[in-house]
LUMLO-449378 format. One line per 5 residues: number of its first residue (from 1); their letters; for each residue x negated, y negated, z negated of N, C-alpha, C, O. Coordinates in steps of 0.2 Angstrom, whole numbers. Example, Ala and Ser with C-alpha at 12.3 -4.5 7.8 and 13.67 -1.06 7.14 Angstrom:
<rs>
1) as) -66/28/-39/-62/22/-39/-66/16/-39/-71/17/-42 ~ -64/11/-35/-68/5/-36/-64/0/-39/-67/-6/-40
</rs>
This chain:
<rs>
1) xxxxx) 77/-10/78/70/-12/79/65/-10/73/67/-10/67 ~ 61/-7/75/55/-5/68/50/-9/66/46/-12/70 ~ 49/-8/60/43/-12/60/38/-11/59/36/-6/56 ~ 33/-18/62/27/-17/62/22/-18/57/24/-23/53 ~ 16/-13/56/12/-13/51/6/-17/54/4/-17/60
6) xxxxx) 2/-19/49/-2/-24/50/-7/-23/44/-5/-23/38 ~ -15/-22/45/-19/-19/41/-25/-24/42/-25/-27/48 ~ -28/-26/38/-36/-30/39/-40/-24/38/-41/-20/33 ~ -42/-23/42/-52/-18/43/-56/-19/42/-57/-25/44 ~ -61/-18/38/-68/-19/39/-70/-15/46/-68/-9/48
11) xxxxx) -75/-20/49/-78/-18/56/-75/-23/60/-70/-28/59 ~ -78/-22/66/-76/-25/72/-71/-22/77/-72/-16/78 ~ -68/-24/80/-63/-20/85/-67/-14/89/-65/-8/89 ~ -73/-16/92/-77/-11/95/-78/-4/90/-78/2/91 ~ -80/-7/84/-79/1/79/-73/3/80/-73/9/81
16) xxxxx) -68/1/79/-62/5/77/-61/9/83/-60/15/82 ~ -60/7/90/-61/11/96/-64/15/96/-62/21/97 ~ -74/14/95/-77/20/94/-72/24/87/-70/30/90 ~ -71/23/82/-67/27/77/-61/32/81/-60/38/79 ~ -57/28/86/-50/31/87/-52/35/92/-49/41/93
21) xxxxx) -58/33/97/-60/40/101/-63/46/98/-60/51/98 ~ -68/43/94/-70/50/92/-65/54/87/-65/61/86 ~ -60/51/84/-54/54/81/-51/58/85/-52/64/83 ~ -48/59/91/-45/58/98/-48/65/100/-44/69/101 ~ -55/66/101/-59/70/101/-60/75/97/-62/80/99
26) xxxxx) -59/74/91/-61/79/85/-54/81/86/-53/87/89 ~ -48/77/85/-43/81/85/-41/85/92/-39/91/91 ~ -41/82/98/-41/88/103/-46/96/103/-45/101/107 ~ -51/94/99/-56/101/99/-51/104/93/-50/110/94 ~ -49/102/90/-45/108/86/-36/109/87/-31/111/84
31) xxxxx) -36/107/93/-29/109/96/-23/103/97/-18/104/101 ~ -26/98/93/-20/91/95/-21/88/99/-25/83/100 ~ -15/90/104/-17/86/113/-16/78/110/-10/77/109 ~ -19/75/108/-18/68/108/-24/63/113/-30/64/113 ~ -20/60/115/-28/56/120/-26/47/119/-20/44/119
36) xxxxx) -31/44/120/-31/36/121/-34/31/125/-40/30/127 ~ -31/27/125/-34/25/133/-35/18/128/-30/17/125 ~ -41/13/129/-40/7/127/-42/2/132/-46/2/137 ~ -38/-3/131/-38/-10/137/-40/-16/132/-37/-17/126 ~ -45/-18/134/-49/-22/130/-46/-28/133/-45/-27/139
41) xxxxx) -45/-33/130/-40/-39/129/-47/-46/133/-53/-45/132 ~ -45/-51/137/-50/-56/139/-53/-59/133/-50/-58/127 ~ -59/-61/132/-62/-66/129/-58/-73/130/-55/-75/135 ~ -59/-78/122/-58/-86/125/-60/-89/128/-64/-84/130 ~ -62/-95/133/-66/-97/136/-74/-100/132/-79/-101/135
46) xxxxx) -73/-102/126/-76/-104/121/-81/-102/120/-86/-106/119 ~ -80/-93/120/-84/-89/115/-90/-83/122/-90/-83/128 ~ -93/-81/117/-99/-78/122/-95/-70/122/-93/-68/117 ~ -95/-66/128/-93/-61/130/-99/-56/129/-101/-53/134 ~ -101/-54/123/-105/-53/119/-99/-45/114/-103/-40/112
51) xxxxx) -94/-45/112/-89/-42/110/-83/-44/112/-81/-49/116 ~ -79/-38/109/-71/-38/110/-69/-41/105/-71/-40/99 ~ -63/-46/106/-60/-51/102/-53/-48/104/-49/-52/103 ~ -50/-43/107/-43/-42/106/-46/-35/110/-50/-35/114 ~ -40/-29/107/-38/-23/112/-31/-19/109/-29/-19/103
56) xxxxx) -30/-16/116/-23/-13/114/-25/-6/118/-27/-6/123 ~ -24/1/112/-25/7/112/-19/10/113/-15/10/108 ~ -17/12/118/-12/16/122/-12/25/118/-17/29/120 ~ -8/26/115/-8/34/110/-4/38/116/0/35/119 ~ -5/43/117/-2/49/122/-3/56/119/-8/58/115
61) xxxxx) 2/59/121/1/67/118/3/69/127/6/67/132 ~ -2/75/124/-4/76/132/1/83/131/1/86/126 ~ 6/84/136/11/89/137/10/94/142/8/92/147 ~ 10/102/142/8/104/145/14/111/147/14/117/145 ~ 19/109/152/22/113/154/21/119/156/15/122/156
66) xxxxx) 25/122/158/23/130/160/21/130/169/22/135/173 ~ 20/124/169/19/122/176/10/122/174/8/122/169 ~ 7/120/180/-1/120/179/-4/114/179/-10/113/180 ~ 3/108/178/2/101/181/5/97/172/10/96/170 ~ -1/94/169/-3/90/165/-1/83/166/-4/79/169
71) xxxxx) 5/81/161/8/74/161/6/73/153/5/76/148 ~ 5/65/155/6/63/147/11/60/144/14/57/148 ~ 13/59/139/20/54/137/15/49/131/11/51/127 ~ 17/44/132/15/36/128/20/39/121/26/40/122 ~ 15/39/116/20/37/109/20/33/105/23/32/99
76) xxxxx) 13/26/108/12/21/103/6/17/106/3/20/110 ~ 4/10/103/1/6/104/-2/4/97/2/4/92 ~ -8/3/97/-12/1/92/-15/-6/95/-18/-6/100 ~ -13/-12/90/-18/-19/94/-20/-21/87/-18/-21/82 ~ -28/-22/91/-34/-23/88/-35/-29/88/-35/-30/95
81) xxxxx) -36/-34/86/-38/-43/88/-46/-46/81/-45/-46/75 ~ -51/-46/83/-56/-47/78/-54/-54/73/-51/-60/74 ~ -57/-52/68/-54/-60/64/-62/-60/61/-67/-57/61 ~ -61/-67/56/-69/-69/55/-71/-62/49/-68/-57/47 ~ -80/-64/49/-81/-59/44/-81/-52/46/-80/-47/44
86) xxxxx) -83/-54/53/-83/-44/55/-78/-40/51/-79/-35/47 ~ -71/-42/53/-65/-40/51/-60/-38/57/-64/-38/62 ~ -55/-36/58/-50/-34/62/-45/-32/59/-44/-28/54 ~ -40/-34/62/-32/-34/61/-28/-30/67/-28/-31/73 ~ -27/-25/62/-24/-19/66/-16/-18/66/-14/-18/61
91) xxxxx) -13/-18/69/-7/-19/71/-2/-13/75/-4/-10/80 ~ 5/-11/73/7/-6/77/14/-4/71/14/-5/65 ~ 18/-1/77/24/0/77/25/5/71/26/11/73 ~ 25/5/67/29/9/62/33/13/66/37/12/70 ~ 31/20/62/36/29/66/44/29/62/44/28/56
96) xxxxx) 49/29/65/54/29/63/54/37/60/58/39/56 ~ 50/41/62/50/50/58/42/49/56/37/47/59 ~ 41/51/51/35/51/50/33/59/51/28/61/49 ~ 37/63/54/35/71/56/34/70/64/32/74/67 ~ 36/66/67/35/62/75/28/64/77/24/63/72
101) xxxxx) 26/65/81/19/63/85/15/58/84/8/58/83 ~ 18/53/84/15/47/82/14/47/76/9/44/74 ~ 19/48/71/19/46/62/13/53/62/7/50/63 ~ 12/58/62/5/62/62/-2/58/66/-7/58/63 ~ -1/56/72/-7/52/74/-11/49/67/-16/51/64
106) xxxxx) -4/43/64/-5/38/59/-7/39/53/-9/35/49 ~ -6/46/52/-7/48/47/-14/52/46/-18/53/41 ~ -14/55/52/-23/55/55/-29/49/55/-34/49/51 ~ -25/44/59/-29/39/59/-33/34/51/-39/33/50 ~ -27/33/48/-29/33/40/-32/36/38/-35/33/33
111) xxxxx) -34/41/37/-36/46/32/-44/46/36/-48/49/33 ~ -45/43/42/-52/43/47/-53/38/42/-55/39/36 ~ -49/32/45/-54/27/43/-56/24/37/-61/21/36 ~ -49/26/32/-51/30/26/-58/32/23/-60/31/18 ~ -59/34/26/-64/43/25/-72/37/27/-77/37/24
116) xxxxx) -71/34/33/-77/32/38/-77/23/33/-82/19/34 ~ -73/22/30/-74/15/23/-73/9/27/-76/4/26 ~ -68/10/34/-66/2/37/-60/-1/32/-58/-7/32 ~ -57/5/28/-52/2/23/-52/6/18/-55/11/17 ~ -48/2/14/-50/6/5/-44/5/2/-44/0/-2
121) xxxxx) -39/9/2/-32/9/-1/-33/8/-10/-30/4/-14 ~ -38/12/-11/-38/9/-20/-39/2/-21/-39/0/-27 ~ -39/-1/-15/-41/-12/-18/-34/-14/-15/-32/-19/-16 ~ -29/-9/-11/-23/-11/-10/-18/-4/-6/-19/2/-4 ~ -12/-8/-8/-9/-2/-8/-7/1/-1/-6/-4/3
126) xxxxx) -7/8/2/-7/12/7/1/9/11/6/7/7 ~ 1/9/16/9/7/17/16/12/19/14/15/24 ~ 20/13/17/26/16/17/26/22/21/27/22/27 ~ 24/28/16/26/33/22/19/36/20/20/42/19 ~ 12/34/19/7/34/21/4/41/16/1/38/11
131) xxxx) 4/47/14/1/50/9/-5/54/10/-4/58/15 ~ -11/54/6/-13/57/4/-16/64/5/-13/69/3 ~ -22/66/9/-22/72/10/-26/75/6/-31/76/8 ~ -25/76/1/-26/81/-6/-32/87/-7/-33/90/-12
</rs>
């Protein structure tokens, strides 16, 4: 079984969606069939339906046979759950190949939100695997 990584964010779950679509997007315009689909999680009963308090981002690389017919394969799940402090805890399956489909997503993904200040590796350390685009 592999394990899972778990990161605290600055932003709210709704940014990092907006984050991972427009990622998704930039990277399909320059040729990475990557696509994701997000399912926003229920609210408590408690709280005002005003924001997302939990979601799970479904990762696919879109495959494209020599047929004219468009499948995609699932390579990974990102869950999003808001914590206080306009924070989020991101959560998801560690790539058993970091040259996989998914370990390039992830290593995509960092380096966005990296880039865009929902996280800051210099106040802690990047997790196994994770390097640097130079």
């Amino acid at each position: 079984m592999s394990e899972v990584i778990e990161l605290i964010l600055e932003g709210t779950p709704d940014m990092i969606i907006e984050c991972v679509t427009n990622l998704v997007r930039k990277l399909y315009s320059q040729g990475e069939w990557y696509k994701s689909i997000p399912k926003i999680g229920d609210a408590p009963d408690y709280t005002k339906r005003d924001r997302t308090y939990s979601a799970a981002l479904e990762v696919f690389v879109i495959q494209k046979p020599l047929l004219r017919e468009d499948y995609d394969a699932k390579i990974g799940t990102i869950s999003l759950q808001l914590l206080p402090n306009e924070r989020t805890l991101l959560s998801f399956q560690k790539s058993e190949n970091s040259d996989s489909p998914w370990g390039h997503f992830i290593k995509y993904l960092f380096g966005e939100l990296e880039r865009l200040g929902f996280i800051h590796f210099e106040e802690e350390k990047p997790p196994i695997g994770f390097r640097r685009n130079v």
